[in-house]
C-alpha positions as CSV (number, residue, x, y, z in Angstrom):
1,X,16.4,-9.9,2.0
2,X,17.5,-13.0,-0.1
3,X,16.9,-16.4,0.1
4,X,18.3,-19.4,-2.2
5,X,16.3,-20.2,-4.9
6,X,14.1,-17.0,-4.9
7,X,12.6,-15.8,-7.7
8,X,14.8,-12.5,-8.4
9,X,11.5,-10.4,-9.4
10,X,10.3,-10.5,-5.9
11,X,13.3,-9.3,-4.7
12,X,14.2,-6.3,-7.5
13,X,10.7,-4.8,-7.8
14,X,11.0,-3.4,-4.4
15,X,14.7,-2.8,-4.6
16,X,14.2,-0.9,-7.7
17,X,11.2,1.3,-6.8
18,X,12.7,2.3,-3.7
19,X,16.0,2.9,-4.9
20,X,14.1,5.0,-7.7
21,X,12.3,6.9,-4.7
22,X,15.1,7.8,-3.1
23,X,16.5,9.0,-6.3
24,X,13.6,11.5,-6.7
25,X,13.8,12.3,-3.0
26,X,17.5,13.3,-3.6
27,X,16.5,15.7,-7.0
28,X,14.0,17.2,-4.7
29,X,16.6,17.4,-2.2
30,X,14.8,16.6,0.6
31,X,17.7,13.9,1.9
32,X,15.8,13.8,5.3
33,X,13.6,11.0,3.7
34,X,15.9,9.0,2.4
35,X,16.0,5.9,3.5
36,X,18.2,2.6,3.4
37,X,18.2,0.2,1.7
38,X,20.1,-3.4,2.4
39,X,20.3,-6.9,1.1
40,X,20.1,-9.5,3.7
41,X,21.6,-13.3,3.4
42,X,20.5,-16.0,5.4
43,X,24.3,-17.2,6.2
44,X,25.6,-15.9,3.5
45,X,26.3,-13.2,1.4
46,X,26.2,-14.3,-2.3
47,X,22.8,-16.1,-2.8
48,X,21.9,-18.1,-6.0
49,X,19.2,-17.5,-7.1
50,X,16.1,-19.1,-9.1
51,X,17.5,-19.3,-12.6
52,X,21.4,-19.4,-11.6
53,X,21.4,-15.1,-10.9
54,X,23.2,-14.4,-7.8
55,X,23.0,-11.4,-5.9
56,X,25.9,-10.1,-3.5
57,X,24.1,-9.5,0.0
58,X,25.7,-6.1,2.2
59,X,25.0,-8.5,5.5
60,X,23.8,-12.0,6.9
61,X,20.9,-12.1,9.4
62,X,23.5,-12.4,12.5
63,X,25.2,-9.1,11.4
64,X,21.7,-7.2,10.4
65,X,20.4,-4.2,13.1
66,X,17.0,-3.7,13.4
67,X,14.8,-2.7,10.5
68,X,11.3,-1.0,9.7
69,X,10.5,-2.9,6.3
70,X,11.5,-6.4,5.6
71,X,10.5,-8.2,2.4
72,X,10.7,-11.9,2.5
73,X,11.0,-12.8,-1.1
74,X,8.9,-16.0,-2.9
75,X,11.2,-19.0,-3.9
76,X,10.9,-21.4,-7.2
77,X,10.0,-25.0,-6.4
78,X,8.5,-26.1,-2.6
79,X,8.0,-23.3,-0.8
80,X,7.5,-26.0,2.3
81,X,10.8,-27.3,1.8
82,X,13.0,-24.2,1.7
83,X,11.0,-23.1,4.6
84,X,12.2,-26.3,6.6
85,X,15.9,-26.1,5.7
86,X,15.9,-21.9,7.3
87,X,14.6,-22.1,10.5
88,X,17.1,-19.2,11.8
89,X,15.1,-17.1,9.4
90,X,12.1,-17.7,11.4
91,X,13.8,-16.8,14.4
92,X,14.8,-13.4,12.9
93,X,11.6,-12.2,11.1
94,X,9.8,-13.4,14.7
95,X,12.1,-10.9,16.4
96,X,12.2,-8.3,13.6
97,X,8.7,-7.9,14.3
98,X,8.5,-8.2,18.0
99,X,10.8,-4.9,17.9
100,X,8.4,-3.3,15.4
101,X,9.1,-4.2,12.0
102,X,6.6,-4.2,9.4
103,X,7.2,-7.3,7.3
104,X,6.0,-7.9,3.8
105,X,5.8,-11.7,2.1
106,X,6.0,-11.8,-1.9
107,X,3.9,-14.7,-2.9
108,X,5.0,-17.9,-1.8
109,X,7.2,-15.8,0.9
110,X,4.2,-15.8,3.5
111,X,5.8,-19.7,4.5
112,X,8.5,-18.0,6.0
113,X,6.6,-16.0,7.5
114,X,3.6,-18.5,8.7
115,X,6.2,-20.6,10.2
116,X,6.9,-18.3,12.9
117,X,3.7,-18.0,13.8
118,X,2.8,-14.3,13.8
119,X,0.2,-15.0,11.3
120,X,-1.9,-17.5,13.3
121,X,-5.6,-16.6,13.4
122,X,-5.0,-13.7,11.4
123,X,-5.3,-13.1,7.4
124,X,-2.9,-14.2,5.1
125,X,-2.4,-15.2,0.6
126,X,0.2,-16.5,-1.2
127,X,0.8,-18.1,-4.7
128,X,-2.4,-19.9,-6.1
129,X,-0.5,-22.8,-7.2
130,X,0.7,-23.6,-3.2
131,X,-3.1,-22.5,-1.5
132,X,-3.8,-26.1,-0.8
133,X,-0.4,-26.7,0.6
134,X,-0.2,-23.4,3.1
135,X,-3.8,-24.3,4.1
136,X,-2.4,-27.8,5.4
137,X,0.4,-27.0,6.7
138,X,-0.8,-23.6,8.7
139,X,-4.9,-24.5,9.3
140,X,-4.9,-21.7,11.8
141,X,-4.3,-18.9,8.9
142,X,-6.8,-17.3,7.5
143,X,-6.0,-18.1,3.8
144,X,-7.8,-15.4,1.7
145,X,-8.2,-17.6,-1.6
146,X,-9.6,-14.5,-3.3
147,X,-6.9,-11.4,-2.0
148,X,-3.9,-10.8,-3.7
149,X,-3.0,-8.8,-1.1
150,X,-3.7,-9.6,2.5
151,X,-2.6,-7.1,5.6
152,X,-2.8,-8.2,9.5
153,X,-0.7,-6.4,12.4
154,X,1.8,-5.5,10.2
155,X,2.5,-8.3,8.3
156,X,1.5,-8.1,4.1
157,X,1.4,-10.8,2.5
158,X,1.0,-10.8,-1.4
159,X,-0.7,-13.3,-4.1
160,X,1.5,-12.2,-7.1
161,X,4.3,-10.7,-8.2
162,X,2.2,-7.9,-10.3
163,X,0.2,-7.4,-6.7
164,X,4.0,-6.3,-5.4
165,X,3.9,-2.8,-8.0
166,X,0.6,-2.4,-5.3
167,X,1.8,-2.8,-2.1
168,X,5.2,-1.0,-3.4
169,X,3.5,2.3,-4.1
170,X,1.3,2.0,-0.7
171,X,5.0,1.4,1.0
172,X,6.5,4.5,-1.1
173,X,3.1,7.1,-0.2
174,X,3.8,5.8,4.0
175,X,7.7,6.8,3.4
176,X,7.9,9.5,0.9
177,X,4.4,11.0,0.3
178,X,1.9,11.2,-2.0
179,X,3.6,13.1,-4.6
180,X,6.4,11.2,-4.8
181,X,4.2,7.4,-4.9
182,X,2.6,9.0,-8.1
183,X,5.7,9.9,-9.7
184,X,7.2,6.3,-9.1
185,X,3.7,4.7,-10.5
186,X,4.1,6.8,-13.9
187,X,7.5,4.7,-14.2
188,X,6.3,1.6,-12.9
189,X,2.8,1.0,-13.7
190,X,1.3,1.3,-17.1
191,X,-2.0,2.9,-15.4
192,X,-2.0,5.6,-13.1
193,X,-5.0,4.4,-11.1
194,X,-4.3,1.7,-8.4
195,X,-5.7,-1.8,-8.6
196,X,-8.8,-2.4,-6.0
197,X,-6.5,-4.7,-4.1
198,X,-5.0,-1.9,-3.4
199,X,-7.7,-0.9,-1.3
200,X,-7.0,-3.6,1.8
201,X,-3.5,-1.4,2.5
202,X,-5.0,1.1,4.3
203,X,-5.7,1.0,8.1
204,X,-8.3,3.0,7.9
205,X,-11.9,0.7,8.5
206,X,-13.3,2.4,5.3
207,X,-10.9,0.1,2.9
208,X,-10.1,-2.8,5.0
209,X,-12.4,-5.1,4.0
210,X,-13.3,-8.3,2.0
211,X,-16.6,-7.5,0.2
212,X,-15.3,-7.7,-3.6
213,X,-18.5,-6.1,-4.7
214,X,-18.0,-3.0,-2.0
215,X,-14.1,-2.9,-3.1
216,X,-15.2,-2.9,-6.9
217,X,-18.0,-0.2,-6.4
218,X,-15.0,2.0,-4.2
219,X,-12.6,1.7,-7.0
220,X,-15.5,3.4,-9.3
221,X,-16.6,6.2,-6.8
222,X,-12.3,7.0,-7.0
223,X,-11.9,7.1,-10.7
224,X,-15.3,9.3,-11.2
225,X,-16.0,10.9,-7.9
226,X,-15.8,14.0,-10.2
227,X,-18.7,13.6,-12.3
228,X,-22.3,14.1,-11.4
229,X,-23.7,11.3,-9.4
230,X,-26.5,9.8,-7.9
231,X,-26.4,7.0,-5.7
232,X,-29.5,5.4,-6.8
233,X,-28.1,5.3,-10.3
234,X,-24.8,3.6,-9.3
235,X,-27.1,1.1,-7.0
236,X,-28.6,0.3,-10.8
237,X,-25.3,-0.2,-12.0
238,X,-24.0,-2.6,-9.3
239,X,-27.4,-4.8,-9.5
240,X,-28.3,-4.0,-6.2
241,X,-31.4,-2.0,-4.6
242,X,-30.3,1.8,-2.8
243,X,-31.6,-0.2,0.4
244,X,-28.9,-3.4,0.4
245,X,-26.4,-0.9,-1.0
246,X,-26.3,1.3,1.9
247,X,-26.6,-2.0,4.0
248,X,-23.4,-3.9,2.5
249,X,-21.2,0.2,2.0
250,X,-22.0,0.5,5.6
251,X,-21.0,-2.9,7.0
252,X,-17.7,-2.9,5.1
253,X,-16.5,0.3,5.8
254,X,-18.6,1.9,8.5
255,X,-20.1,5.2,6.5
256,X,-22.6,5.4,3.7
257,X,-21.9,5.6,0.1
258,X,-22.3,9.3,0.2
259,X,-20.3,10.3,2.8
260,X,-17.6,8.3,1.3
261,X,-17.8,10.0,-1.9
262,X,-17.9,13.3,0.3
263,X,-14.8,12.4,1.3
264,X,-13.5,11.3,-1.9
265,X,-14.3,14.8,-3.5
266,X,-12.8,16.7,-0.2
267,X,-9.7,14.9,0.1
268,X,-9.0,15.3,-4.0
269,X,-10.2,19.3,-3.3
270,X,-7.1,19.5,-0.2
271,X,-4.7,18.4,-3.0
272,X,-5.4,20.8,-5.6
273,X,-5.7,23.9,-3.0
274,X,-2.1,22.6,-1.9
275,X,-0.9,22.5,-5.6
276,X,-2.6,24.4,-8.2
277,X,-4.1,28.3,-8.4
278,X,-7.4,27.5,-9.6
279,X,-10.1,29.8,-8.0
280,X,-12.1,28.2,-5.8
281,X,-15.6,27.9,-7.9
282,X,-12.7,25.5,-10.3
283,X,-11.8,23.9,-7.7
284,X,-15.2,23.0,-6.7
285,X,-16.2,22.2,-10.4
286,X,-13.1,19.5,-10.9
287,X,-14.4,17.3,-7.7
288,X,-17.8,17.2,-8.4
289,X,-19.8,20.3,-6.6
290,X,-21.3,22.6,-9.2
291,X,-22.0,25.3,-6.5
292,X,-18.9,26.9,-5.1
293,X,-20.7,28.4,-2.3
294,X,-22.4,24.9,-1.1
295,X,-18.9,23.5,-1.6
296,X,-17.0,26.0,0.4
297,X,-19.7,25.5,3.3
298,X,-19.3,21.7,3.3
299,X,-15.1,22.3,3.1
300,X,-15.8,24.7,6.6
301,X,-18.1,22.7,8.5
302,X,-15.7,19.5,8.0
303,X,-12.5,21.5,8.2
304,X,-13.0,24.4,10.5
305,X,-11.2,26.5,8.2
306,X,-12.9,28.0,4.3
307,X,-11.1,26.7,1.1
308,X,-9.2,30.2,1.0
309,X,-7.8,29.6,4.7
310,X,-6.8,26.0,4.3
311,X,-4.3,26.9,1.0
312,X,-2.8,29.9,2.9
313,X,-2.0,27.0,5.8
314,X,-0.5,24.9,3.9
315,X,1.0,26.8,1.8
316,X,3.0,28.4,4.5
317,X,3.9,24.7,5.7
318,X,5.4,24.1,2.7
319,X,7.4,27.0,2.2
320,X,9.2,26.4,5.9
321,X,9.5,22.9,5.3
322,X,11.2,23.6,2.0
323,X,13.8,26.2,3.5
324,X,14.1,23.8,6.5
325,X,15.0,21.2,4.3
326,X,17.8,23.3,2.0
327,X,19.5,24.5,5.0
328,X,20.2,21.0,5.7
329,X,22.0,20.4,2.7
């Protein structure tokens, strides 16, 4: 949506990126995931903008249906001001949510959103420069001083604007998929890799958490779960003892450092049985397991099906799903 006075990088980052998804959705043709995409005015439709840009809106908030994503962009100057001078904007995201929208606030954004009060006892950043101010103002939000990206009952809120390239590719992976998330970061991102904040997006109790060390030593097991490793090693490497390692893995995200890098190495194994031909043994070799057959036993006994069966499954999901998606055309 726009605002007046918003900083037009919080609102053409995610424009762009899913614009450019649904461009690569359409070359795929797979047009049953597009999506769309509108701009949103407050009361009206051609906004000025932070450095005298304006941007043509397709609706106002009395005119605008119900919606899954809503960005609330960051604004230039006093965020508390602005806030104070939309108050039918609070009204709106309050309701957008209530009927189940998932609403995302670029940096200084999250005002809007505090002001409603869907964020009250619950986790929420914004722009360094206004911390002090949104802790005044909203005492009962959890301000994470630290997080550049923050996620609580479906409400995001992010620190930066480079923290939006994130939360954008986390956004594109939930609507598009995997495959096409990694195409958009080649043309977006200047590293294929996602940054650690990245980790907080997921629902899933293993990533959302707040111990920086834990996050940091995460982000390491994804970019080498491949090589040979030994926790004890990666203990020594983190300054910590195997002992308090296991201790802190296991109270952020509620397995051990092993079994996470089991599932690392199992989930990375699933994708290239979906999209390569390498033989099993290769496959087993590229996430880390030097012993095919030990590998295809660990693959069974957490999948119910051998390496061999799974790619024959999926396989034969994806040829239907691609005919049933050409004969929609």
């Amino acid at each position: 949506m726009c605002v007046p006075h918003a900083l037009g990088s919080t609102i053409t980052i995610p424009l762009e990126m899913l614009s450019a998804a649904n461009d690569i959705i359409r070359a795929r043709r797979q047009r049953h995931k597009l999506i769309k995409i509108e701009l949103v005015g407050i009361d009206d439709e051609i906004v000025e903008l932070s450095g005298g840009l304006t941007m043509r809106c397709a609706k106002i908030l009395k005119e605008a249906g119900t919606s899954d994503l809503i960005f609330i962009p960051g604004v230039w100057g006093n965020p508390r001001a602005s806030t104070s001078r939309h108050h039918q904007l609070q009204k709106w995201l309050k309701d957008q949510h209530r009927a189940g929208a998932t609403l995302c606030a670029v940096t200084t954004g999250a005002f809007f959103v505090a002001a409603t009060g869907l964020l009250n006892g619950k986790a929420a950043t914004t722009h360094w420069r206004f911390f002090d101010q949104f802790h005044q103002t909203y005492p009962e939000i959890k301000l994470q001083r630290k997080r550049f990206i923050t996620c609580a009952d479906n409400i995001y809120c992010t620190g930066s604007v480079n923290a939006v390239r994130d939360i954008m590719l986390h956004f594109i992976e939930q609507y598009f998929g995997e495959s096409t998330a990694n195409e958009i970061s080649r043309h977006f991102t200047h590293e294929l890799k996602r940054s650690y904040e990245s980790f907080v997006l997921s629902r899933d109790q293993k990533t959302t958490h707040h111990d920086e060390e834990i996050i940091k030593l995460q982000e390491w097991l994804q970019e080498n779960y491949y090589h040979y490793i030994q926790i004890s090693a990666v203990a020594d490497q983190f300054r910590m003892s195997v002992r308090s390692l296991n201790r802190r893995f296991r109270i952020a995200t509620n397995t051990t450092p092993l079994q996470y890098l089991q599932d690392l190495r199992i989930k990375h194994a699933k994708e290239l049985l979906k999209q390569s031909n390498l033989v099993i043994a290769e496959v087993a070799d590229k996430v880390g397991y030097q012993d095919a057959s030990y590998f295809t036993s660990l693959f069974k006994k957490l999948n119910a099906v051998t390496p061999n069966e799974y790619r024959q499954l999926v396989r034969n999901k994806l040829f239907v799903a691609e005919n049933n998606s050409r004969s929609i055309q």
